[in-house]
C-alpha positions in Angstrom: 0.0 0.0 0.0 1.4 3.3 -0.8 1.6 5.6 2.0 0.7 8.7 0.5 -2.9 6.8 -0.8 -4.1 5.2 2.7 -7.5 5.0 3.3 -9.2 5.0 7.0 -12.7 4.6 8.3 -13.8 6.1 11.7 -17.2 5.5 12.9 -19.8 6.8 15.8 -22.2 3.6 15.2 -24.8 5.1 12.7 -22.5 6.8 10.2 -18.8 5.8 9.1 -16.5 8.5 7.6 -14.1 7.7 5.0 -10.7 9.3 4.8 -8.1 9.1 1.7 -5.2 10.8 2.3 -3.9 10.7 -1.4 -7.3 13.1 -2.3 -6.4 15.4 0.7 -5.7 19.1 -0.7 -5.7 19.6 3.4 -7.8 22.7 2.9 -8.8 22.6 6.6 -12.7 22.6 5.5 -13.4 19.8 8.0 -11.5 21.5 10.6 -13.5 24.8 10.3 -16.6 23.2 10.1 -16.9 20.5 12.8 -13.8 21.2 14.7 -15.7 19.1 17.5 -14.4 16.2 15.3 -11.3 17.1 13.2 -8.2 17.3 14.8 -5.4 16.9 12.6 -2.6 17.0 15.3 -4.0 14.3 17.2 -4.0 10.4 16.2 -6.8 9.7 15.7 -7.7 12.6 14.2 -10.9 12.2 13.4 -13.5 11.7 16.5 -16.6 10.8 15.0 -18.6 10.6 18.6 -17.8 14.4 19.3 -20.8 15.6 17.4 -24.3 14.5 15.8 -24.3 12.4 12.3 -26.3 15.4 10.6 -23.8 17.8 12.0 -21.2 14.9 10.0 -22.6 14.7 7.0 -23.2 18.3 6.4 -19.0 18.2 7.5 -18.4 16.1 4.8 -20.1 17.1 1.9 -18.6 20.4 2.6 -14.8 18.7 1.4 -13.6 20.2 -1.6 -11.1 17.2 -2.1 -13.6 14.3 -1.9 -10.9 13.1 0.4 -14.0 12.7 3.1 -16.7 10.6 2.4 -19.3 8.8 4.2 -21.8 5.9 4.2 -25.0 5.3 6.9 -24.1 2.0 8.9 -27.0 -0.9 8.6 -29.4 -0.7 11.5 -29.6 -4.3 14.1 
């Protein structure tokens, strides 16, 4: 796997967001607009149970990149 093209998932239970680092332009969108979940400086950075799924969504179709992406987990 190349390590400038990883891919990582980070779910809160009902929604799973989908990082690919080789799309990042790291225009900080994601930061600005949830920076509940986004921190880059930390491992992980991305801390999906800090804020609602709408509040997520919204988040990531705001990523100019298409580096963040997202899919709705299957309900029990």
């Amino acid at each position: 796997m190349d390590p400038k093209d990883i891919k990582k998932e980070y779910s809160n239970g009902e929604v799973t967001i989908v990082w690919q680092s080789g799309k990042c332009i790291h225009s900080a969108m994601c930061v600005k607009n949830n920076p509940d979940v986004f921190h880059p400086k930390e491992k992980p950075w991305i801390l999906p149970d800090n804020s609602t799924t709408e509040k997520i969504i919204e988040t990531v179709n705001k990523c100019p990149s298409g580096a963040l992406s997202f899919y709705m987990n299957k309900k029990n």
